[in-house]
C-alpha positions in Angstrom: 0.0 0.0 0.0 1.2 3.3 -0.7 -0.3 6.7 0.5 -2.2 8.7 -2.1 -2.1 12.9 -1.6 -5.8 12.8 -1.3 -7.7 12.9 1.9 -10.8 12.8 2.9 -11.9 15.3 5.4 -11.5 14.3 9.3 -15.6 16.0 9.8 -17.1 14.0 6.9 -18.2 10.5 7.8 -19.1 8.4 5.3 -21.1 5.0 5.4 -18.4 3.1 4.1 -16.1 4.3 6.8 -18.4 2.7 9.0 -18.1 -0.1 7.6 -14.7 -0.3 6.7 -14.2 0.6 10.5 -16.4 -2.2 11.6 -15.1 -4.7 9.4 -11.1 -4.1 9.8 -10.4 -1.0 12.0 -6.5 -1.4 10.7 -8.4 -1.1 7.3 -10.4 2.2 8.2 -7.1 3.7 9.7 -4.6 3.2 6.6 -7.5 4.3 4.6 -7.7 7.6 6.4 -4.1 8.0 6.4 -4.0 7.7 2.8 -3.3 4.4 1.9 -4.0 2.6 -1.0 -4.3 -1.2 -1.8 -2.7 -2.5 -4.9 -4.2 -5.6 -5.2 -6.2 -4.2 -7.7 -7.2 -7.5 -9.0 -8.6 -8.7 -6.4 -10.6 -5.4 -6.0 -12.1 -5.5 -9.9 -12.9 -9.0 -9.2 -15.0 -8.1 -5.8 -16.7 -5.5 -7.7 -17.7 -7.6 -10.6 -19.2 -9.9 -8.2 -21.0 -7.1 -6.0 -22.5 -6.3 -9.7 -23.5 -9.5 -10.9 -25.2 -10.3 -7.1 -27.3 -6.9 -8.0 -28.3 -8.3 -11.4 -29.4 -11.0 -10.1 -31.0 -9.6 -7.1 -32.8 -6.9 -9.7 -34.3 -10.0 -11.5 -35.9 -11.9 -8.5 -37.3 -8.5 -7.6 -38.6 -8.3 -11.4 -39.8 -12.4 -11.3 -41.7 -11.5 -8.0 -43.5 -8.6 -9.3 -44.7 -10.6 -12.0 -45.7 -13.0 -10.0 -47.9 -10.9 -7.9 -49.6 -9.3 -10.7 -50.2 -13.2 -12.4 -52.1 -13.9 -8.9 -53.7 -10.7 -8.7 -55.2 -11.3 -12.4 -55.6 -15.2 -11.1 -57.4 -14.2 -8.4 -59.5 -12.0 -10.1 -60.4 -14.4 -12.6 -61.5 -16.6 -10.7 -64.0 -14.3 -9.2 -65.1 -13.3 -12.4 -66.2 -17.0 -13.0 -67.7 -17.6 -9.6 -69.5 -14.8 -10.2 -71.1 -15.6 -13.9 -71.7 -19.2 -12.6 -73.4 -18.5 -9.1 -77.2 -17.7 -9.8 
């Protein structure tokens, strides 16, 4: 790790200190002092996975709405029917 010339203000808190605090405190500090990781690799990697998790995540949110809108028009069907039928 090397330290970069850019630092973030001591007043300004950001989520992801948090949890870069919360997860690895040694993390949070060299962070904070500056530091940079190289492992850039591993890094791209992480955040190609974090992406495809989201796609993924996006398309069960997707799949479910559908699904609740086939019930609802199920559902309402059926009512339909029951109510043509019924005398």
């Amino acid at each position: 790790m090397t330290r970069s010339s850019r630092q973030s203000s001591p007043t300004v808190i950001r989520a992801s200190e948090i949890g870069r605090w919360v997860y690895c405190e040694r993390a949070w500090w060299m962070a904070a002092q500056g530091y940079q990781n190289h492992n850039r690799a591993a890094l791209q990697h992480g955040l190609d996975a974090h992406e495809q998790h989201a796609q993924q995540v996006a398309g069960a949110h997707r799949t479910q709405t559908y699904a609740l809108i086939f019930l609802a028009m199920g559902v309402l069907l059926l009512l339909a029917a029951f109510l043509v039928v019924s005398p």
